[in-house]
PQR file with spaces between the fields and no chain letter, atoms N, CA, C, O and H, PARSE charges and radii, in Angstrom:
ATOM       1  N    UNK     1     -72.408   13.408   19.678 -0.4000 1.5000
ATOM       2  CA   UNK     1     -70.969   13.725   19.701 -0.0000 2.0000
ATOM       3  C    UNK     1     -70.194   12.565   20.324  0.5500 1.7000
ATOM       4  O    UNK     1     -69.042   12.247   20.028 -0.5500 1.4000
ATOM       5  N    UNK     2     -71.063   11.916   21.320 -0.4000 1.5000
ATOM       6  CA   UNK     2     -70.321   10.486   22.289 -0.0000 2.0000
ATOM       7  C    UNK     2     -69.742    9.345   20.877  0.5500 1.7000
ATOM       8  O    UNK     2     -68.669    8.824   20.572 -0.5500 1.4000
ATOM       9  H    UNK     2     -71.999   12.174   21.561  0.4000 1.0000
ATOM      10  N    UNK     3     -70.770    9.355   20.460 -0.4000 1.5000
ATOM      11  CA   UNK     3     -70.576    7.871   19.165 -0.0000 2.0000
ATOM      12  C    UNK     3     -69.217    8.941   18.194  0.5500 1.7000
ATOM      13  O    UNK     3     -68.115    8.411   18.053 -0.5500 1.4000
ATOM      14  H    UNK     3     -71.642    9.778   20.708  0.4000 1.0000
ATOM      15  N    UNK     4     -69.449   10.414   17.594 -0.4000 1.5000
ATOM      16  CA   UNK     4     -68.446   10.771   16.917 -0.0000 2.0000
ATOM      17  C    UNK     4     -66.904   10.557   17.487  0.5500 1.7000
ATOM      18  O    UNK     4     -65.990   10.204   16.742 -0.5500 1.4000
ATOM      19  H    UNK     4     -70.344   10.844   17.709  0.4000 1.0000
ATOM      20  N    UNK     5     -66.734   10.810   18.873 -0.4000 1.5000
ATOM      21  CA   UNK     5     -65.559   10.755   19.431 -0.0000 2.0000
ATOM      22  C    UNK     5     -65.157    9.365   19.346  0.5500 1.7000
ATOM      23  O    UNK     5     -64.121    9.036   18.769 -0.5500 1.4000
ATOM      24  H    UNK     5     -67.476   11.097   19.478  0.4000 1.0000
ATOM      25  N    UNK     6     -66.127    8.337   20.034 -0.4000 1.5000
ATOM      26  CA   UNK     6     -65.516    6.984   19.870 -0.0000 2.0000
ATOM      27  C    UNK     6     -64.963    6.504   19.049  0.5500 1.7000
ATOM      28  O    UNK     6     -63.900    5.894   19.169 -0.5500 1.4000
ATOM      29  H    UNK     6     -66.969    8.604   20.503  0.4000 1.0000
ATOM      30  N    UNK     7     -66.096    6.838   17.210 -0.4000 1.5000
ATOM      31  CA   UNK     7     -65.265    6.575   15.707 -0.0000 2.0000
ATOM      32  C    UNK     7     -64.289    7.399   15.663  0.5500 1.7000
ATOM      33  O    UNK     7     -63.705    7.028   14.645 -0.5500 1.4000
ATOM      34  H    UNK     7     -66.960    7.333   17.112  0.4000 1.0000
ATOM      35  N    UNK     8     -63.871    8.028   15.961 -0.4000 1.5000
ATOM      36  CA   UNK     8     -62.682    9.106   15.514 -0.0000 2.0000
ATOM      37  C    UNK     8     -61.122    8.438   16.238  0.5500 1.7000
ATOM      38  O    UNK     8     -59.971    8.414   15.800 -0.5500 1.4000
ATOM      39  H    UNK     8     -64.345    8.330   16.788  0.4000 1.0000
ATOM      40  N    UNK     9     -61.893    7.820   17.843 -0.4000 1.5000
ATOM      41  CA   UNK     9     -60.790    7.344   18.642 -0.0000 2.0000
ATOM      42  C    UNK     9     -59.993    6.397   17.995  0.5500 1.7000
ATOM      43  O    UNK     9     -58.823    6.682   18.252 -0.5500 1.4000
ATOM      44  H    UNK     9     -62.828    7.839   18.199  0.4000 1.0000
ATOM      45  N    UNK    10     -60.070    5.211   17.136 -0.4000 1.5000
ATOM      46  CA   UNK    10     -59.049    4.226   16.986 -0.0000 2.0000
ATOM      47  C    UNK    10     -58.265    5.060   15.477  0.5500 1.7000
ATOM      48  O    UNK    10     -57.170    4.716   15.031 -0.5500 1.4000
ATOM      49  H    UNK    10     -61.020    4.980   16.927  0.4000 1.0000
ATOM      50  N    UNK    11     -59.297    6.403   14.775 -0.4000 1.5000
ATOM      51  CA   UNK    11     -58.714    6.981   14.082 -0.0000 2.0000
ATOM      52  C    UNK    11     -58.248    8.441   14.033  0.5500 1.7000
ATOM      53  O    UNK    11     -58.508    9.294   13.184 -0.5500 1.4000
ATOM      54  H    UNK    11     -60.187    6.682   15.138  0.4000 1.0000
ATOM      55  N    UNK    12     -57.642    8.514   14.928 -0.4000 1.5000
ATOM      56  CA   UNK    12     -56.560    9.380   15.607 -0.0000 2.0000
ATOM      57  C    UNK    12     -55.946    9.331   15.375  0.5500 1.7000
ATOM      58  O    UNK    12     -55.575   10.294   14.704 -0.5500 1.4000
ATOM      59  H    UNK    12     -57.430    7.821   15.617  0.4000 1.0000
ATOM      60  N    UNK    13     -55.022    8.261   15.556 -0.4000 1.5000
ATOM      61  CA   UNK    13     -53.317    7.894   15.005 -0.0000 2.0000
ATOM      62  C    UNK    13     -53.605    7.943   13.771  0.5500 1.7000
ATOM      63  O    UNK    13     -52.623    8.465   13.244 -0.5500 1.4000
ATOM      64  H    UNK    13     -55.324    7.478   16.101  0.4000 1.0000
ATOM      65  N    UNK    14     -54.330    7.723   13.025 -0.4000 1.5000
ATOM      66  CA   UNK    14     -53.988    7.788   11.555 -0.0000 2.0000
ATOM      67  C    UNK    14     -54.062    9.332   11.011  0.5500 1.7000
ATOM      68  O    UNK    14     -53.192    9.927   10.376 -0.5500 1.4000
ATOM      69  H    UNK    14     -55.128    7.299   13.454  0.4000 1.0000
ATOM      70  N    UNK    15     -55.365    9.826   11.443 -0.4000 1.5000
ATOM      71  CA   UNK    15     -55.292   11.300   11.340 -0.0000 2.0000
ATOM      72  C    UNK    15     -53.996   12.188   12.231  0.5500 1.7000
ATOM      73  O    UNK    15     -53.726   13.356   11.950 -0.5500 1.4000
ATOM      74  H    UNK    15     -56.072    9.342   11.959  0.4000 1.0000
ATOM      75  N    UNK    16     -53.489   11.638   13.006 -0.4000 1.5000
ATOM      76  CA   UNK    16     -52.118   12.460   13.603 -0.0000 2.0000
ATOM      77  C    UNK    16     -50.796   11.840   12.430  0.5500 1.7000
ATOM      78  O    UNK    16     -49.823   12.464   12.006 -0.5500 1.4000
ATOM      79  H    UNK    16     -53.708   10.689   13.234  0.4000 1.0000
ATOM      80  N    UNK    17     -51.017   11.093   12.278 -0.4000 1.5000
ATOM      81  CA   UNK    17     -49.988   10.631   11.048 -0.0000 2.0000
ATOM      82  C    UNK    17     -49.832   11.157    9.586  0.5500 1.7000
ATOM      83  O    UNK    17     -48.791   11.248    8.935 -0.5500 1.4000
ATOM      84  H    UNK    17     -51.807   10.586   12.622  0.4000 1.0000
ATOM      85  N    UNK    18     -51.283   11.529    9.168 -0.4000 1.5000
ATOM      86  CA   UNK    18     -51.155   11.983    8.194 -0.0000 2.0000
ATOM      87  C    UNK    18     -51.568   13.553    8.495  0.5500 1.7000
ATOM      88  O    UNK    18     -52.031   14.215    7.566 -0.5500 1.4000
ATOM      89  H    UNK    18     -52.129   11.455    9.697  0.4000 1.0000
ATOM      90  N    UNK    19     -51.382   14.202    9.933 -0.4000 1.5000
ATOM      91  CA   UNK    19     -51.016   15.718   10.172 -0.0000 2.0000
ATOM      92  C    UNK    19     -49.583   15.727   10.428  0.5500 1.7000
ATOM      93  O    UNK    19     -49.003   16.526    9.693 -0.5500 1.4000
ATOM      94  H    UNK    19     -51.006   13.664   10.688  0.4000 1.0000
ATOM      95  N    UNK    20     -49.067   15.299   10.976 -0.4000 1.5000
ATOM      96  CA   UNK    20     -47.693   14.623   11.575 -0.0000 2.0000
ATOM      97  C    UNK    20     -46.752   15.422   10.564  0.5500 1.7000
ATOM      98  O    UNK    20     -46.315   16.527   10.886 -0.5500 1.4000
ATOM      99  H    UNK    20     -49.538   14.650   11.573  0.4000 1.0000
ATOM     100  N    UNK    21     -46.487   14.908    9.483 -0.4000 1.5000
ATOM     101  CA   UNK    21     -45.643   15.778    8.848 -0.0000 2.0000
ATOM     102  C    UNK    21     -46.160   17.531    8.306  0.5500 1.7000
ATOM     103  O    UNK    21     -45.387   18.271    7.697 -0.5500 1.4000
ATOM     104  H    UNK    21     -46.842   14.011    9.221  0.4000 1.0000
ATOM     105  N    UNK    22     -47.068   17.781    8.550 -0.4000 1.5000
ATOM     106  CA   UNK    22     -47.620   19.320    8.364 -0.0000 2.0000
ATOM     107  C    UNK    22     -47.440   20.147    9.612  0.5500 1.7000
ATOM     108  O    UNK    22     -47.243   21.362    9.593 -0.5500 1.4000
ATOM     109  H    UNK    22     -47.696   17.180    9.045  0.4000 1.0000
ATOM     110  N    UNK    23     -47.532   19.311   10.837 -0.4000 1.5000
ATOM     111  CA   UNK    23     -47.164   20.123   11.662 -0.0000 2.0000
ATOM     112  C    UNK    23     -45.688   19.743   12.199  0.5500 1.7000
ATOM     113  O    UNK    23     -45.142   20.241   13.183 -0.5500 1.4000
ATOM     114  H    UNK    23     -47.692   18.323   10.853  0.4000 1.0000
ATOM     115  N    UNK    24     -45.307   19.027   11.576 -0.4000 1.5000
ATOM     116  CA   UNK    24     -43.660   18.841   12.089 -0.0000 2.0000
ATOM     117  C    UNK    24     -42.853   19.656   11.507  0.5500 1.7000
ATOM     118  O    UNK    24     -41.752   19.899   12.001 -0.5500 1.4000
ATOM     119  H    UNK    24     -45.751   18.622   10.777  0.4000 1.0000
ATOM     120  N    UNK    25     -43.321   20.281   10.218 -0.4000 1.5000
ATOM     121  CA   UNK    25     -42.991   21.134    9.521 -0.0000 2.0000
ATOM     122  C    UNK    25     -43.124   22.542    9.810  0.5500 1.7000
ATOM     123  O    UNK    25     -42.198   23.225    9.372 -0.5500 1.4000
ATOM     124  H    UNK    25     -44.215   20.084    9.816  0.4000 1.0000
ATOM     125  N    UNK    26     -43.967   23.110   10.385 -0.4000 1.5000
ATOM     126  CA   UNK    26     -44.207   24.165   11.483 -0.0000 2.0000
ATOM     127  C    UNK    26     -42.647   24.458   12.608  0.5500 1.7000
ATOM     128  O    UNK    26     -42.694   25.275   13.528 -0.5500 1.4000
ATOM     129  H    UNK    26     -44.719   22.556   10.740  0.4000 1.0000
């Protein structure tokens, strides 16, 4: 799960960006 979190970390912002408008829409 240590190594999953790290890859996920610099892709965060991109995954909050492309949630970003689904939950802004909420």
């Amino acid at each position: 799960m240590e190594i999953d979190m790290t890859f996920t970390l610099p892709q965060l912002p991109y995954a909050l960006d492309a949630l970003a408008p689904h939950v802004s829409k909420e």
